[in-house]
DOLUM-428279 format. One line per 4 residues: number of its first residue (from 0); their letters; for each residue x, z, y of N, C-alpha, C, O, CB. Coordinates in steps of 0.05 Angstrom, whole numbers, always signed. Atoms other than C-alpha are relative to their C-alpha. Last residue first. Glycine has a CB too. Example, Ala and Ser with C-alpha at 12.3 -4.5 7.8 and 13.67 -1.06 7.14 Angstrom:
residues 2
1	sa	-16:-1:-24:+273:+143:-21:-15:+14:+22:-5:+18:+44:+9:-29:+9 | +18:+0:-24:+246:+156:-90:+18:+0:+24:+39:+13:+24:-20:+25:+1
END
This chain:
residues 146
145	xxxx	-11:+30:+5:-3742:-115:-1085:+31:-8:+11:+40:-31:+8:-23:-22:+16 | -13:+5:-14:-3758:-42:-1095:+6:-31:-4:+10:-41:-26:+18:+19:+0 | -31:+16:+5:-3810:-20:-1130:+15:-13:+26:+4:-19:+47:-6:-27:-23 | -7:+20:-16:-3867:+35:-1119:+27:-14:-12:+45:-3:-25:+3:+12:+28
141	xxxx	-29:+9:+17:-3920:+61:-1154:+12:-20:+24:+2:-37:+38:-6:-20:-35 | -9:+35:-8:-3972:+100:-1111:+25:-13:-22:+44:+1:-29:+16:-1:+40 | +3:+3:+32:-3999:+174:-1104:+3:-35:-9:-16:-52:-5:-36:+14:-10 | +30:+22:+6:-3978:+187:-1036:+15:-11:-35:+36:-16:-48:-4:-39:+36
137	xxxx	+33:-11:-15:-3930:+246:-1020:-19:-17:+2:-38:-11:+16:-1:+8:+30 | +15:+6:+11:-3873:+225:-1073:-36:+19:+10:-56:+31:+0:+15:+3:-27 | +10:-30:+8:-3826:+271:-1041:-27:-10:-12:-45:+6:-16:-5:+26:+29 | -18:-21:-1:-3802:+201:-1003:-21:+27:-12:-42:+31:-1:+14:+4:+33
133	xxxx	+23:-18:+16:-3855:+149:-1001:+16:+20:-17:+12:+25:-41:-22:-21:-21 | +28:+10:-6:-3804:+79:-989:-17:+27:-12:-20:+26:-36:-9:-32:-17 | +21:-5:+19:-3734:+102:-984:-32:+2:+7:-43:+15:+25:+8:+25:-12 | +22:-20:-8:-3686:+69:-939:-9:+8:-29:+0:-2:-50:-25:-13:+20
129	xxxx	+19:+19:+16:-3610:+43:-940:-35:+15:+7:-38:+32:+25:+10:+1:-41 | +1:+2:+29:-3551:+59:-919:-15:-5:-15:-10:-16:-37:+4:+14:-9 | +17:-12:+14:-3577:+55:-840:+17:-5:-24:+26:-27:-21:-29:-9:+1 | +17:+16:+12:-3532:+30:-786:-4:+13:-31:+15:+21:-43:+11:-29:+1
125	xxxx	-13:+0:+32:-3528:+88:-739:-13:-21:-23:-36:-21:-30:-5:+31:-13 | -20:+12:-7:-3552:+72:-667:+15:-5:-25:+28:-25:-31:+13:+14:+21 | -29:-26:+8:-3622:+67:-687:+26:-7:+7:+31:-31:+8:+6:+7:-33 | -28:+6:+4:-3681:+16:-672:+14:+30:-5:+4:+52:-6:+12:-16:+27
121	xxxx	-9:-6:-29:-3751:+43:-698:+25:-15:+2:+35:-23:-20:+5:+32:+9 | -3:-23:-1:-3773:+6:-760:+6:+11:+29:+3:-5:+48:+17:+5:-18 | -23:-5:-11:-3797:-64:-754:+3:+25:+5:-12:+33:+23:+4:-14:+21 | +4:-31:-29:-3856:-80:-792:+30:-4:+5:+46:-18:-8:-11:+45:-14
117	xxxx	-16:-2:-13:-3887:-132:-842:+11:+8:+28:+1:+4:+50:+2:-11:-4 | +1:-8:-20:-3948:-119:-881:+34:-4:+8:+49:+7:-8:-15:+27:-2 | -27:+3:+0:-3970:-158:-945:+4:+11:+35:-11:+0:+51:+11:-35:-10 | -15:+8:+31:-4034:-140:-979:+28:-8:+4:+43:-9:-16:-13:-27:-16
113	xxxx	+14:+26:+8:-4066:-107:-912:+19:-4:-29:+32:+14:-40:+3:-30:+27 | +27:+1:+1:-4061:-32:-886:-13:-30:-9:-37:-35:-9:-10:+9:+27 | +7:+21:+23:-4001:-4:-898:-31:-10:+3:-50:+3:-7:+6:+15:-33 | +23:+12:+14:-3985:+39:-841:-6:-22:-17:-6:-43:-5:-13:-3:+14
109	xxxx	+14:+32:-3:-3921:+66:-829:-18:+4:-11:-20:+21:-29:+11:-27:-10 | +28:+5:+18:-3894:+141:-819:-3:-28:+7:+2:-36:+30:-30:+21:+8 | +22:+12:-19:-3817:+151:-799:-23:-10:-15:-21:-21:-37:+11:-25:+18 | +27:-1:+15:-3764:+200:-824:-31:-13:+17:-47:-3:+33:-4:+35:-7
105	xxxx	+24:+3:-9:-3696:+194:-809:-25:+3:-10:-26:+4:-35:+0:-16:+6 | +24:+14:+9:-3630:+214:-843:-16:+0:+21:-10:+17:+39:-12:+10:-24 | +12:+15:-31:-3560:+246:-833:-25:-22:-8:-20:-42:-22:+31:-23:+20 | +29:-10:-2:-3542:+291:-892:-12:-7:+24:-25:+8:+38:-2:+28:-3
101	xxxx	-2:-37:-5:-3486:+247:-917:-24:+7:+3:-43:-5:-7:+18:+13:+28 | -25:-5:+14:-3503:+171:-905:+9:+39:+12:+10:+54:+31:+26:-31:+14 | -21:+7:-18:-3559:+145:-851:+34:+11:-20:+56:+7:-10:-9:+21:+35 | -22:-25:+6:-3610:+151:-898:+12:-22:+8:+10:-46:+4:+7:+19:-32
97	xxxx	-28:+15:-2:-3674:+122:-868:+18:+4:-4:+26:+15:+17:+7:-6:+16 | -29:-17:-1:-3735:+152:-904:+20:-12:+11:+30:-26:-6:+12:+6:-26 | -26:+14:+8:-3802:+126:-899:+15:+12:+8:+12:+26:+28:+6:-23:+7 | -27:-12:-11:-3866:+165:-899:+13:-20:-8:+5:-33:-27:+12:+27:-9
93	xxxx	-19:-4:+18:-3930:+124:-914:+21:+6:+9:+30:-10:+25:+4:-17:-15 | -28:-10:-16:-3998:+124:-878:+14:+6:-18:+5:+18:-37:+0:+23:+20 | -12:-25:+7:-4048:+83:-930:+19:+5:+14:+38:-11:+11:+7:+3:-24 | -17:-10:-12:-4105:+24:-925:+24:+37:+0:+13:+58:-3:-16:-5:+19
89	xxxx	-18:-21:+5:-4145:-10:-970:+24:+9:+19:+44:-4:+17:+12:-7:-25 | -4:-18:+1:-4176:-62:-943:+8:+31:+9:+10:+45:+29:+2:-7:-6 | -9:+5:-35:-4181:-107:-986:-8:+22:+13:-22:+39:+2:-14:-27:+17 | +16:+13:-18:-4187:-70:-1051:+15:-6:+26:+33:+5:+39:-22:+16:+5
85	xxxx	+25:-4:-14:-4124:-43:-1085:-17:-7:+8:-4:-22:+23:+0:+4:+11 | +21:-25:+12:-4075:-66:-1142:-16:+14:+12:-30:+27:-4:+11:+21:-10 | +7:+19:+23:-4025:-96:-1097:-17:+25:-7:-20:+48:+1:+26:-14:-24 | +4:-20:+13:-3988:-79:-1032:-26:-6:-22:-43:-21:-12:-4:+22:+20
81	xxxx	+22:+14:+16:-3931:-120:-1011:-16:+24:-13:-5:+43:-24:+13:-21:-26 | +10:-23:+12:-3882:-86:-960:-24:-12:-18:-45:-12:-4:-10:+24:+22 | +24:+31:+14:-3840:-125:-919:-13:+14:-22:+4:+26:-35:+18:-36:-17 | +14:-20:+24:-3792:-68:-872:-20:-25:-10:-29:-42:+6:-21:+34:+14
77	xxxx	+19:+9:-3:-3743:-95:-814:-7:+2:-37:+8:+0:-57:+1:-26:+18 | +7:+19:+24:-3694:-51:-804:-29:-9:+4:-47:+2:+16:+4:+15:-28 | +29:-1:-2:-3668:-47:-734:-4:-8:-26:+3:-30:-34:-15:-18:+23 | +19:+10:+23:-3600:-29:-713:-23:+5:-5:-34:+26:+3:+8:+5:-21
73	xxxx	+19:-17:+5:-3559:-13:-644:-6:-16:-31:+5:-37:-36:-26:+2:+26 | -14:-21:+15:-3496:-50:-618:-16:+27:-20:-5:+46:-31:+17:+13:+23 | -16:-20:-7:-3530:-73:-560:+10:+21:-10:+12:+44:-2:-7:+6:+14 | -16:+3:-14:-3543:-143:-581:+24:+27:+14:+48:+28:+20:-17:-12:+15
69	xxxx	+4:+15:-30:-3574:-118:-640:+17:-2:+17:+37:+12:+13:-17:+8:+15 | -11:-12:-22:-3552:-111:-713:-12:-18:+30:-14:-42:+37:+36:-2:-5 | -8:+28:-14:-3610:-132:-767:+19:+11:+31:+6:+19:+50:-36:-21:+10 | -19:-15:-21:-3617:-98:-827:+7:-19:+20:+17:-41:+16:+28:+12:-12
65	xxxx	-27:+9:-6:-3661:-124:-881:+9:+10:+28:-9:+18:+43:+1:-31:-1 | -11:-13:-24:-3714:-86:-931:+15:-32:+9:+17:-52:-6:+24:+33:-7 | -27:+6:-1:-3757:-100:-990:+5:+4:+28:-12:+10:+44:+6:-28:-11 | -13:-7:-37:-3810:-61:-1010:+18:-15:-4:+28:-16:-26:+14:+32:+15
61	xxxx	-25:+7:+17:-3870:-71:-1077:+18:-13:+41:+10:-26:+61:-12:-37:-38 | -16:+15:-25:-3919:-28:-1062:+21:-11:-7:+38:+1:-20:+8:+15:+22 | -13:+12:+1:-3972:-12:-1118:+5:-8:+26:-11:-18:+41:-4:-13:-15 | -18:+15:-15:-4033:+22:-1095:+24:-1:-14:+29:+22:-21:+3:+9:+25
57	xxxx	-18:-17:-6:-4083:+69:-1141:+24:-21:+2:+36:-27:-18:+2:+23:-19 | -18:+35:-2:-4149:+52:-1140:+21:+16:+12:+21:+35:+28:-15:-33:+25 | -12:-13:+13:-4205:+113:-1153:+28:-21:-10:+34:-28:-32:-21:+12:-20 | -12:+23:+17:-4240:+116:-1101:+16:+13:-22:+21:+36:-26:+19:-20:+19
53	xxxx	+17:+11:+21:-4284:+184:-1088:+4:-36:-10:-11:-50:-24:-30:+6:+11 | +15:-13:+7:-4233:+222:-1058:-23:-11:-15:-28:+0:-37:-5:+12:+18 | -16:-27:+11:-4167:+186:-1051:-17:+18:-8:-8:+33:-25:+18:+16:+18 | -25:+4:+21:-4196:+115:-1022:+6:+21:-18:+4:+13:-41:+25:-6:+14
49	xxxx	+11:+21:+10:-4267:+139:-991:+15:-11:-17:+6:-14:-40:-8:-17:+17 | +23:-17:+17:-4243:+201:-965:-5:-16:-25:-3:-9:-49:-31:+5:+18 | -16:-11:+21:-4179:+168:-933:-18:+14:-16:-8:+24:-35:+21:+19:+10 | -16:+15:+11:-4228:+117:-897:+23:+14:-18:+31:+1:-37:+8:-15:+20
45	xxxx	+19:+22:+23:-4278:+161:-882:+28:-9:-14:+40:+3:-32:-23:-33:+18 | -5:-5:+18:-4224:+213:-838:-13:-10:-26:-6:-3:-49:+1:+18:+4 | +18:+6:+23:-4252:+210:-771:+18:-15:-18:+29:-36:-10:-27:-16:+7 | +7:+29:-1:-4197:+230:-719:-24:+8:-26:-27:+29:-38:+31:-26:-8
41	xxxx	+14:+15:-24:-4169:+291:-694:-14:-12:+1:-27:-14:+22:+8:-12:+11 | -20:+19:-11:-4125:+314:-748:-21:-14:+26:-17:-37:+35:+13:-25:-28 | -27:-13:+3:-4151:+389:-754:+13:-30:+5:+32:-29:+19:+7:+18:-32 | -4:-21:-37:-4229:+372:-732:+35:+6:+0:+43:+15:+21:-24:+45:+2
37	xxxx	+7:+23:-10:-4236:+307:-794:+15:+17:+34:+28:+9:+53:-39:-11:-7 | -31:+18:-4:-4195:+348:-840:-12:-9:+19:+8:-9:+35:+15:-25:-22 | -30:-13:-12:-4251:+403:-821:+24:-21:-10:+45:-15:+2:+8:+35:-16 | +9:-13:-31:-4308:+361:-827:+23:+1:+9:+37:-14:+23:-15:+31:+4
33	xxxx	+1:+26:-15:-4287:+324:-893:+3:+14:+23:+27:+16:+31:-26:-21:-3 | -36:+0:+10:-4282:+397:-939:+1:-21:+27:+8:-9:+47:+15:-19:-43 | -16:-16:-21:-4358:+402:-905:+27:-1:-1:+40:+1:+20:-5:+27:-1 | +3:+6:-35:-4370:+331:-929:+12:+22:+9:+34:+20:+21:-33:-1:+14
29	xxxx	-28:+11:-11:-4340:+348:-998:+1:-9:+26:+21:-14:+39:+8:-22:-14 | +2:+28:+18:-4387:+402:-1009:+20:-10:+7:+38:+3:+18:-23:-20:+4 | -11:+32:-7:-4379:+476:-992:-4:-23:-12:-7:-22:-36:+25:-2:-1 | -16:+16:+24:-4415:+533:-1034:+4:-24:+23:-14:-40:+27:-21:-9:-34
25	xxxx	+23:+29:+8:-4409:+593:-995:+1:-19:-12:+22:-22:-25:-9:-14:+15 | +26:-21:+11:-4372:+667:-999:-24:-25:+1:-47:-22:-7:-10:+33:+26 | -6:-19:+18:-4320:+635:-951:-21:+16:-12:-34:+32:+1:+15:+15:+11 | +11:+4:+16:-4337:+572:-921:+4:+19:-23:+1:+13:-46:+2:-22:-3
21	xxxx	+28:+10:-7:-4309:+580:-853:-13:+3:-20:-30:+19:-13:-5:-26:+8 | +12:-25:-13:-4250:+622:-870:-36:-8:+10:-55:+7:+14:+23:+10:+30 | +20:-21:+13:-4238:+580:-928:-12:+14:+20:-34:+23:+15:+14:+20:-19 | +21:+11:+20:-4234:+511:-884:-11:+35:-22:-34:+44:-26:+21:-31:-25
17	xxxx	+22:-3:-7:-4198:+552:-830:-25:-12:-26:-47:-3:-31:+0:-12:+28 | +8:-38:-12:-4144:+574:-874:-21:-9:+15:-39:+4:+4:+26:+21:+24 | +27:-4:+28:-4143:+503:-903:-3:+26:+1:-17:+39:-15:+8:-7:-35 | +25:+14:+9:-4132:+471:-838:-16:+16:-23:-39:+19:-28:+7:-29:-10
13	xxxx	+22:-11:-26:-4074:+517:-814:-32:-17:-12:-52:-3:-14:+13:-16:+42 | +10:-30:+3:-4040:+509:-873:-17:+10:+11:-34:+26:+3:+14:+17:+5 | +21:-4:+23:-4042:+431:-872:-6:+30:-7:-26:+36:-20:+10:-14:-27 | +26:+20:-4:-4019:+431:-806:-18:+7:-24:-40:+18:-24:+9:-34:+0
9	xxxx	+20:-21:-4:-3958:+493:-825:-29:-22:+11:-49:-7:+12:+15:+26:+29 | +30:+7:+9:-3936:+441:-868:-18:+27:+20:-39:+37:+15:-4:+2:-42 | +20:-28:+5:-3863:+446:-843:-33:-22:-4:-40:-45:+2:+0:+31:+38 | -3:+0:+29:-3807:+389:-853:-23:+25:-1:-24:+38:-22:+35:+5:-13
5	xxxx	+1:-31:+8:-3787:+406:-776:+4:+0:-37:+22:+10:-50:-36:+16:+11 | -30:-10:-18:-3777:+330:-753:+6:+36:-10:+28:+46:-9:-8:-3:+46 | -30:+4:+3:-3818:+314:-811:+23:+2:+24:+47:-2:+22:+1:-26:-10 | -31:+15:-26:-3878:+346:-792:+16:-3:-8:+28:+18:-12:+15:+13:+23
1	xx	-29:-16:-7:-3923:+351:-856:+7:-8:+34:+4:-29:+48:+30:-15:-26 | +1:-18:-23:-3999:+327:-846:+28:+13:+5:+32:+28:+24:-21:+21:-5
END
């Protein structure tokens, strides 16, 4: 729920201030916990319940990268992402990092959602130094680099 253009969590703050204020002085289950992620991101929320809350499988990604200049002087990495050790499936949103060198970076979410996923990042004008796969270690996951 972070914003990475900001780097703030006020999302997840706001959620769990209403979750106590709703359920304050009662006994909540994990459905009601469910509800409110489900009313704060928009969407129905099974599928992260089901992996992180009562799964108990814990993803391997194994990343490799390549850089590809375009015609108009721009760059595009293209992202290959193997993901192991889960049920089919298994699916997980994952920050990536683009460090552009110094304190110039990106920050873009992918979806992992089969055993081998290949993506194309946004283009950029700056060609990238490299990326990082699951930055601040916000999903619970081992990862290697290929």
């Amino acid at each position: 729920m972070m914003d990475f253009k900001t780097m703030s969590d006020d999302k997840f703050i706001a959620m769990m201030k209403d979750f106590i204020q709703t359920y304050s002085g009662k006994k909540p289950s994990t459905e009601d916990f469910k509800r409110v992620v489900d009313k704060h991101l928009g969407e129905n929320m099974d599928w992260f319940f089901r992996e992180w809350v009562y799964g108990i499988e814990i993803p391997t990604y194994t990343v490799s990268k390549d850089i590809e200049q375009t015609e108009d002087g721009k760059f595009i990495i293209n992202l290959k992402v193997r993901q192991e050790n889960v049920s089919d499936g298994f699916k997980m949103v994952v920050p990536v990092v683009m460090n552009f060198g110094g304190d110039k970076y990106a920050i873009v979410k992918v979806l992992i959602d089969k055993p081998y996923t290949e993506l194309k990042l946004p283009k950029v004008s700056i060609e990238p130094k490299g990326i990082v796969f699951n930055p601040f270690n916000s999903v619970l996951c081992e990862v290697k680099y290929k």
